[in-house]
N, C-alpha and C positions, 0 to 999 in steps of 0.2 A: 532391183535394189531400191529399197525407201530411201525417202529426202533423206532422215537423219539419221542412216546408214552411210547413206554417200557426203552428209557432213561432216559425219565422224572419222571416218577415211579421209578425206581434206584436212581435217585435223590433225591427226596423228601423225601423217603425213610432213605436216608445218614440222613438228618434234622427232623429225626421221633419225635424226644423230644423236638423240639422246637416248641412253642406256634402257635397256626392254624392260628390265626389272622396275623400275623409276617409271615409264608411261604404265607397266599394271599396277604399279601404285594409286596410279591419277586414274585409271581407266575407267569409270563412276564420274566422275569430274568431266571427261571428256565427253562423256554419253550424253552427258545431263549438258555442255555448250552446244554438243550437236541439234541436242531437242530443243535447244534455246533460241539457237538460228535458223531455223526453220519456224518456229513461232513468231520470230522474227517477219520472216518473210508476208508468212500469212499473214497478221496485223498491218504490214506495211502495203500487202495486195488491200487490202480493208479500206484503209487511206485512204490510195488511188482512187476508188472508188466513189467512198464517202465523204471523203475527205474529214477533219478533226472536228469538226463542229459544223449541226443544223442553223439555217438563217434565214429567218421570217423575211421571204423577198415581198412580203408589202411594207414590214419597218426592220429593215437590214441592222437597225439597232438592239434589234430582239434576236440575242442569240442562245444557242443551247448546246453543251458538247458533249459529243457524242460518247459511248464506254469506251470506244478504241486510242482516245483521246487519254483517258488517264490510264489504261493497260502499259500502253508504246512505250512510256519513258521505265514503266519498273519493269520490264523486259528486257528493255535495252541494258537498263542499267543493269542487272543480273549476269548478263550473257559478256556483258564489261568486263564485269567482277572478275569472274569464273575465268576469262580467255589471260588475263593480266595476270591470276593466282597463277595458272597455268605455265603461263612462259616465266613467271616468274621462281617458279617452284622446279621446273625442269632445267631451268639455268639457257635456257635456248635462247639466242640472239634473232628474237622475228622478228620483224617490223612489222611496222601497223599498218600497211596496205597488205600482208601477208594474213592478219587477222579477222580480215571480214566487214571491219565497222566502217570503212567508208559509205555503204548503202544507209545507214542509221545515223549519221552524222549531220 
């Protein structure tokens, strides 16, 4: 099973007692936060790596940031959007450690 195979199942999952007719409504919506949080992920493996910005270690005042640095936050912010429509739209009482963003926080 792919990541945003087994995201989208973690999701749907979150919305298990909501009406089946109502999740194939959303079921677009859900695919499209699965593939968000997984891009998620990857961008935030990137980080760790990179970290958000290069820094001239002979004048640490010269600095430059990196493309992952301006991706993160409109990814984040999307995959927000999308998870909030969601529970908001399915009437579903999740909490927000139910929804994933504590890693992006």
């Amino acid at each position: 099973m792919t990541e945003t195979r087994q995201e989208y199942e973690r999701i749907r999952e979150l919305f298990a007692d909501v009406d089946e007719k109502q999740l194939m409504l959303v079921d677009g919506a859900i695919m499209e936060a699965a593939r968000l949080r997984v891009e998620l992920n990857r961008l935030n493996e990137i980080v760790r790596q990179s970290g958000l910005i290069k820094v001239d270690p002979n004048n640490p005042s010269r600095q430059k940031s990196l493309p992952v640095s301006k991706e993160l936050p409109k990814v984040r912010a999307a995959y927000t959007n999308i998870i909030f429509k969601l529970a908001r739209v399915l009437g579903a009482n999740v909490g927000d450690e139910d929804l994933g963003l504590d890693d992006y926080e």
